[in-house]
C-alpha positions, 0 to 999 in steps of 0.5 A: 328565546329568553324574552319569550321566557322572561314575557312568559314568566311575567304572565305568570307572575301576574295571574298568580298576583290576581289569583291571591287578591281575588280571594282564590287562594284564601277564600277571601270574600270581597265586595264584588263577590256578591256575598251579603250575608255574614255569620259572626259567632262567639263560642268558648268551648267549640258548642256555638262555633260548631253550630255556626260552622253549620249555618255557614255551610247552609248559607254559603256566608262569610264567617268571622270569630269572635274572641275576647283580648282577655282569655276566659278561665278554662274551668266552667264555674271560674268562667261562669263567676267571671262572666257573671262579673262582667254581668254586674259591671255592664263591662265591655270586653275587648275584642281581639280582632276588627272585622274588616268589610263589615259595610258591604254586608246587610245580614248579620247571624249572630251566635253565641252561648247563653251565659247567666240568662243572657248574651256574653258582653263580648258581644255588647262590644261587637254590637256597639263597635259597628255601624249596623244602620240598614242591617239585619241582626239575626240572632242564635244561641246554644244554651244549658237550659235559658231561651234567647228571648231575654238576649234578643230583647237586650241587643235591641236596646244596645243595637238600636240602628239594626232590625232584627229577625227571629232568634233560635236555640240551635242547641239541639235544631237539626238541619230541616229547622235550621233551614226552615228558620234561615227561609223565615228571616229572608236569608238564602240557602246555599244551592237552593233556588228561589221562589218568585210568589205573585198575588193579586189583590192579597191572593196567591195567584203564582202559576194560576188563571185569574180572571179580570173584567174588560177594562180592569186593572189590578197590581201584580204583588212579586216577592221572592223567598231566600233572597236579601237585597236589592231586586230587579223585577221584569214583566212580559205580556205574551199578548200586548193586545189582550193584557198589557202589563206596565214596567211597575206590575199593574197589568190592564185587561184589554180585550177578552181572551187570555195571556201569560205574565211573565215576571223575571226576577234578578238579584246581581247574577242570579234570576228567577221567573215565574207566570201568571194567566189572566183570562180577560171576561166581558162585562156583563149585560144582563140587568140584575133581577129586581126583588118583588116588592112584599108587603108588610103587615107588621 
């Protein structure tokens, strides 16, 4: 009977062990976990991390703050004058913490407050503490009046490796612009599902009948909407004998009559599909009408 206790009480005791390194407990994102997308924010009154709070619960993403060693003032026109200091003497500021997993993620949303027309130093010193080669900075600010376009133009310079989205002034955005400005940089929405859009020759053809000669090949355009990283794109012919259609997208019209394209898309466990019909036509024998000959008298 005790050995049963004691063998039980070890299962115990290991679940528990995984649970806590699994993140279950602490909410923990690990590499495995599939999350690339991080919101990383510096806020001095609550203004910025409260928008950042929101982007987070959109995304579903990781997120970290950003805080200095050295406090600033609390009083807004001492903060203001220190700020401006930091401004003159292109400082970088300690940060208080390291943000450990920083590699495993390819988007980067990055907040903060407009001080004297452009970003804290704060984070400058973020900004060159990382590598941010293949990562995707993607900027917002909450700002009294200045715009994020002098902030944005200065972290390229600073951050050269990364390639940035388009920046907002989420100071007054509500939640459908937010959205609408996560979609547009590429970043998923939490619960959201993807789009699969497929053109052929530049024309959207997603769920529509396109037509192809007898003998004609054309390339299938796949792109998905709200999704970042790595994709596994299938394709299925639902008559082999009339549309073939090769493991890269380039589909062939073999013989007259019409197929569905299936194409499926992956991204670690999620998917998408969608279709395409091309009606297959015969070429056409008639000869073309010749123009009658005029004269010309000039």
């Amino acid at each position: 009977m005790r050995r049963k206790m004691n063998r039980a009480a070890k299962v115990i005791a290991l679940l528990f062990v995984l649970m806590l390194t699994s993140g279950l407990f602490w909410g923990r994102a690990d590499a495995a976990s599939g999350k690339k997308t991080l919101v990383v924010y510096f806020s001095r009154t609550g203004t910025t991390k409260k928008a950042a709070e929101q982007i987070q619960k959109l995304t579903g993403a990781d997120i970290v703050r950003l805080e200095a060693r050295k406090k600033y003032p609390s009083d807004y026109d001492e903060m203001l004058e220190a700020a401006q200091k930091e401004q003159d003497s292109n400082a970088r500021p300690k940060l208080a913490s390291k943000i450990t997993g920083f590699k495993k993620y390819d988007t980067i949303l990055l907040g903060f407050p407009i001080w004297w027309g452009e970003q804290p130093m704060a984070i400058n010193t973020f900004l060159e503490s990382y590598d941010f080669s293949g990562k995707k900075v993607i900027p917002f600010c909450t700002s009294g009046g200045s715009g994020i376009a002098d902030s944005v133009r200065s972290m390229k310079k600073i951050c050269k490796t990364a390639s940035f989205g388009t920046g907002l002034d989420v100071t007054n955005a509500g939640k459908s612009r937010l959205q609408k400005w996560l979609k547009s940089n590429g970043v998923s929405l939490a619960g959201a599902s993807p789009e699969v859009t497929i053109k052929i020759r530049k024309k959207d053809v997603t769920k529509q009948t396109c037509s192809l000669t007898k003998g004609e090949k054309a390339a299938l355009k796949v792109s998905v909407s709200g999704w970042s990283g790595g994709k596994n794109i299938t394709y299925k012919s639902s008559d082999k004998k009339t549309v073939s259609v090769t493991s890269k997208g380039v589909v062939k019209a073999v013989k007259a009559g019409t197929a569905k394209i299936k194409v499926t898309v992956k991204n670690g466990k999620k998917s998408a599909a969608s279709w395409v019909k091309i009606k297959v036509v015969k070429k056409s024998t008639a000869k073309p009408e010749q123009p009658e000959k005029q004269s010309y008298s000039g």
